[in-house]
N, C-alpha and C positions, 0 to 999 in steps of 0.2 A: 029432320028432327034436330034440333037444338042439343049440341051438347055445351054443358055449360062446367066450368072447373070450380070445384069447391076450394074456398079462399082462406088461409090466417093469417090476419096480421095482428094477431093480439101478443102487444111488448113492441109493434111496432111505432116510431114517428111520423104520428099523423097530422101534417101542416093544414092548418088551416090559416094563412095568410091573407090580414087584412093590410092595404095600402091608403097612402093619400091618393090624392090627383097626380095622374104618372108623368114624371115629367118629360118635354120635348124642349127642341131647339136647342139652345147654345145653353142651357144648364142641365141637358140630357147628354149634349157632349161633353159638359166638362166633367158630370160625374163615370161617364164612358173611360174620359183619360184617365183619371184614378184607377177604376178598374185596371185598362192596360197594364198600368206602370206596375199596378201592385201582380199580375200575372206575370210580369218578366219574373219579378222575382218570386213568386212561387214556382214559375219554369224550370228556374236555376237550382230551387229547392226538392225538387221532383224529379229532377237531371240527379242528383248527389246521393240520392234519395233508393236509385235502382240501380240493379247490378249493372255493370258495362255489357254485359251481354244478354238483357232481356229490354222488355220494353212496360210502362207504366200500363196497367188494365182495370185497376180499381182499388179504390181507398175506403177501407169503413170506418168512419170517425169515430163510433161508439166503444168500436174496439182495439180502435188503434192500428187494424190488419191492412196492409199493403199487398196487394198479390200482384203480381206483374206476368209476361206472359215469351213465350219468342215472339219470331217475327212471322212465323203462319197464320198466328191467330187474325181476325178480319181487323181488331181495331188497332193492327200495329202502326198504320200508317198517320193516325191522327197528332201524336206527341209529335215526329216534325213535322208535321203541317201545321200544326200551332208555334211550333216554333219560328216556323219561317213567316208567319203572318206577323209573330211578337217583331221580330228583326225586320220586316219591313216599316213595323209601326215605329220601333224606337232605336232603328240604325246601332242596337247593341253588338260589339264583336264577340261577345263574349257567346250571347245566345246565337251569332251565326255559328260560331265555330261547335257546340253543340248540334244545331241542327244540323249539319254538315256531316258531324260526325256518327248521326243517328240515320243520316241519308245512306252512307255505308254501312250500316247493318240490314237496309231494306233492300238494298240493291239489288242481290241475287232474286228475292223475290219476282221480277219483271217475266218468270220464268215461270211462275205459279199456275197452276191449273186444275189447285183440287178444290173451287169452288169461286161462285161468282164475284167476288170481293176483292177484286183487282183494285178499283175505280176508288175504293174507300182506304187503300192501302198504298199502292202507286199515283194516284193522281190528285189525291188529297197531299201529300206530300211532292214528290218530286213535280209534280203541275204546277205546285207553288213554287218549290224551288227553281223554276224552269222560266215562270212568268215574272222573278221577281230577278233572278240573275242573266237571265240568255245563257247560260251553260250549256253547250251544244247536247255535250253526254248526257245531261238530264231529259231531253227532249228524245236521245235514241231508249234511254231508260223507258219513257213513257211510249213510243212505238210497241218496242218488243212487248209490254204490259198489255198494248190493246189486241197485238195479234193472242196474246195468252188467254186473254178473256175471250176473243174470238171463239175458240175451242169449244166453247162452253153452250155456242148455239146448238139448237134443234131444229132443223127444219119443218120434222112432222107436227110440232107445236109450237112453229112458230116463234119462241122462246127462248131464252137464255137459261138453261138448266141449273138451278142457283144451287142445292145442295147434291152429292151425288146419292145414288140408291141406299138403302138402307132399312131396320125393321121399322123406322115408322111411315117414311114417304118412300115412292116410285121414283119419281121424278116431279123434286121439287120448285114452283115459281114462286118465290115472295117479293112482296109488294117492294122491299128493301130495293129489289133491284133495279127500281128506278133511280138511283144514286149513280149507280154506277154506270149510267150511257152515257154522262158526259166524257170520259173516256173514250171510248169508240169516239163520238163526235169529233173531240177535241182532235184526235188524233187522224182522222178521216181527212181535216179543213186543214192540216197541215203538212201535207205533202203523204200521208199513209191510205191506204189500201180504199176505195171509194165503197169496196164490200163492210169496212169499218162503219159507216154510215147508214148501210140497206138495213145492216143485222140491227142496229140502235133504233131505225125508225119500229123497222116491225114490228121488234119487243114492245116497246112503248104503243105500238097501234092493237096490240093483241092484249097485253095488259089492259085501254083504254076498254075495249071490249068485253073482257070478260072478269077485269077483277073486281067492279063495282056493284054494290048495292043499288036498288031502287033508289035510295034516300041519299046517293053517292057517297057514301061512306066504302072504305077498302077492305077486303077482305085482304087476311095477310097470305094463308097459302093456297097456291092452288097445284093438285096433285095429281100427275098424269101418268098414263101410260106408254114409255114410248115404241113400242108395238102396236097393233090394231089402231095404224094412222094416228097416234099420239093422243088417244081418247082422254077425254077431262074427269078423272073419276069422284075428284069431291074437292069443293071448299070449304079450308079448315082453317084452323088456327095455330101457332106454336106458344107464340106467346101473350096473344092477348084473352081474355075472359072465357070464351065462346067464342063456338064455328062462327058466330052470326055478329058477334060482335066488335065495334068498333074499338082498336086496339090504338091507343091514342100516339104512341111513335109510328106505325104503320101508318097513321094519316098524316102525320108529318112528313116520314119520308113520298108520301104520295103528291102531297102539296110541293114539294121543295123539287121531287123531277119533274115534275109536269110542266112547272113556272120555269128551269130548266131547259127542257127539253124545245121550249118556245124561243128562250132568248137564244137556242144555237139551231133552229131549225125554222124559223119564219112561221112553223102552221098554226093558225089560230084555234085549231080543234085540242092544242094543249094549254094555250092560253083558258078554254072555253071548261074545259076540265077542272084545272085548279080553281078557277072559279067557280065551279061549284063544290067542289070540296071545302074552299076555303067557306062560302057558307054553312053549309053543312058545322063546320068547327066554330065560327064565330057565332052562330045563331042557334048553338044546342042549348039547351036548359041549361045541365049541366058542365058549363066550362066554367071555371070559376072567374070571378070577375078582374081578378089581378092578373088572369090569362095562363097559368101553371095549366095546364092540364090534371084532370086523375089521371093514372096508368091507363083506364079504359074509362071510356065514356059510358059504359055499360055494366061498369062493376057496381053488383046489388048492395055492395055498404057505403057507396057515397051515400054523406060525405064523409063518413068513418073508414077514409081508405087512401091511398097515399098515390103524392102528386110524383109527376116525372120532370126533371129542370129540364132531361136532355129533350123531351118532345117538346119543351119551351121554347127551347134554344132553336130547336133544327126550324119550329113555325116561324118565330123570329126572323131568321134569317131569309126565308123563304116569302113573308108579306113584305117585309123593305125588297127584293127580288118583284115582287107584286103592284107595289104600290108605284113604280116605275113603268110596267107593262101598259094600267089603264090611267084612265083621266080621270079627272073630276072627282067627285065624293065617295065612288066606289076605291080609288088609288088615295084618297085622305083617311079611310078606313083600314086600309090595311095598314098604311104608315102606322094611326093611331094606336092597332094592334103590337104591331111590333114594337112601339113606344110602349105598351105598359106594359106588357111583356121585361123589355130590356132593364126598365123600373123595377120592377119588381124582382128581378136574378140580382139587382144591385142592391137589395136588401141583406141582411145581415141572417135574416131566414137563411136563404139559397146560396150566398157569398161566400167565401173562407175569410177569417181573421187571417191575416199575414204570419206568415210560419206555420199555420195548422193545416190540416186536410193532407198531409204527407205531401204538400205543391200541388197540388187540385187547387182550380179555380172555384167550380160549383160543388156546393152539396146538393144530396136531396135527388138522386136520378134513379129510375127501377129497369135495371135490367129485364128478366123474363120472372116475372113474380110466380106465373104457375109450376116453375120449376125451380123457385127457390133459389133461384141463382142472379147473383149479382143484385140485391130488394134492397134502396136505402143506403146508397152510394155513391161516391164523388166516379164518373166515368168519363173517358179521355175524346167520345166523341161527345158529351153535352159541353167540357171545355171549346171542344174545337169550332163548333159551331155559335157558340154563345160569340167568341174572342172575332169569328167572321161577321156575326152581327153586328157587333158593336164594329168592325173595321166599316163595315159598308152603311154603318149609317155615319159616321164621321167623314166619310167620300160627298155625302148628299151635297 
């Protein structure tokens, strides 16, 4: 049976963004480098911006409210990982020595184990910092992180146990945590534990199994018991529409490990996957044609219902990931996607004016709208992910 969550957003911002022809090549990079430059210094603004002992979580423009978070919370790790992306882009000391100094506030975390969100918090940041310095300490940082996530396996399902027990789930798997295998991988191919590797494949081969739709669309949670052999008791939802429905960041992050999970593991059954996910996303009725996503693809008031930049951003990054994997027109398709995608975040819709958004790059992102949290937001992973896009297609 379908359960489905009753929605309001009325007094909310509801974009309906019309574009020209999205641009590509050397005038899609130069409007990329503007972006850049103008994110160093909203970095710098958003660095000044938060206390010295929290970290940035969310901006609401309408109100002016800044709310920031410590460093438990999952998107602590994204502020320096964008930082460390800005400082490789524009060789700024100013932004290394921030990110640097935000790398020491994360650092005890390596040690974390009260839920799956290593990989989004350590290896989003110090990964970066690790690939772009060789800092030996950053790489033992990023060890200790993957045996902590380690922890986190189940055997009798198979699984990486992503939330711990509590009154709404058993034992929770969300789709989320296909982000976080490159972790384990990374860490596996680098001189760490070859078990770092088994427990990344599996996850991702039991996921591949059992968290998709007919239509390959992802369900976001799946809830088990871990007694009686780790039985599957229901797939649910936390934050998108309906049990049944397709939750448009949960396909993002489905599309971005799977394409992932190929380029650090050879198998082409994940290659084979995101390709059909990524169908599934480019060929729904419903995606709008400037490529923003709605919150869900299944929410009954599109198109009176609001877009998410960060599910923008994570596709983005994830079809230029893509568009390298295959050849030919199917790999000039995703490029194009992620072209007017990147087009359209560089609009003045989805963009900050310089000094506004409290140092947020993007507006316009929805956290968990059925729970009212975080609806209509500048959020620290659609920066992080947007600032990776535009880095990896300026690399092409």
């Amino acid at each position: 049976m379908k359960k489905a969550i009753l929605l309001g957003v009325v007094g909310l911002c509801i974009l309906q963004t019309s574009i020209a022809q999205p641009l590509s090549g050397d005038k899609l990079k130069a409007r990329l480098r503007e972006n850049l430059a103008l994110a160093q210094s909203q970095y710098k603004l958003l660095h000044a911006n938060i206390p010295a002992d929290r970290m940035p979580q969310n901006y609401d423009i309408k109100t002016g409210t800044m709310k920031t978070s410590d460093v438990t919370w999952w998107c602590s790790g994204f502020f320096p990982g964008t930082l460390w992306y800005l400082f490789e882009y524009g060789k700024d000391k100013e932004i290394r020595a921030i990110a640097e100094t935000r790398l020491r506030q994360m650092e005890p975390m390596k040690h974390y184990t009260g839920n799956h969100d290593l990989g989004f918090m350590m290896y989003c940041s110090f990964g970066n910092a690790y690939r772009i310095t060789g800092n030996p300490a950053y790489k033992t940082t990023i060890d200790t992180a993957a045996m902590s996530l380690a922890t986190r396996y189940r055997p009798q399902i198979q699984s990486i146990q992503s939330w711990d027990s509590s009154k709404n789930f058993r034992c929770a798997v969300i789709v989320d945590n296909m982000m976080n295998l490159e972790l384990l991988m990374w860490a596996a191919a680098h001189g760490g534990s070859p078990r770092l590797r088994e427990i990344a494949i599996t996850h991702a081969n039991t996921t591949m199994e059992r968290h998709f739709r007919p239509d390959n669309a992802a369900f976001h949670v799946l809830d088990y018991t871990l007694g009686e052999g780790g039985r599957l008791l229901r797939k649910t939802t936390w934050q998108g529409y309906s049990d049944s429905s397709a939750w448009s960041r949960g396909q993002a992050w489905a599309l971005y490990g799977y394409s992932s999970m190929y380029r650090l593991s050879g198998d082409r059954r994940y290659l084979d996957q995101a390709r059909k996910l990524a169908a599934f996303i480019l060929d729904h009725p419903r995606l709008p044609k400037d490529g923003i996503p709605y919150w869900d693809f299944d929410a009954p008031t599109i198109p009176n219902t609001l877009r998410d930049a960060s599910a923008g951003s994570i596709l983005a990054s994830a079809f230029l990931e893509m568009s390298g994997q295959v050849k030919g027109r199917e790999g000039d398709r995703y490029l194009r996607a992620a072209e007017n995608i990147l087009t359209t975040l560089s609009t003045d819709t989805y963009l900050a004016a310089p000094g506004t958004n409290g140092g947020f790059l993007l507006k316009h992102s929805v956290g968990a709208l059925p729970l009212k949290g975080e609806v209509d937001v500048a959020l620290t992973y659609a920066d992080y992910y947007f600032v990776e896009a535009m880095m990896r297609y300026l690399a092409r």
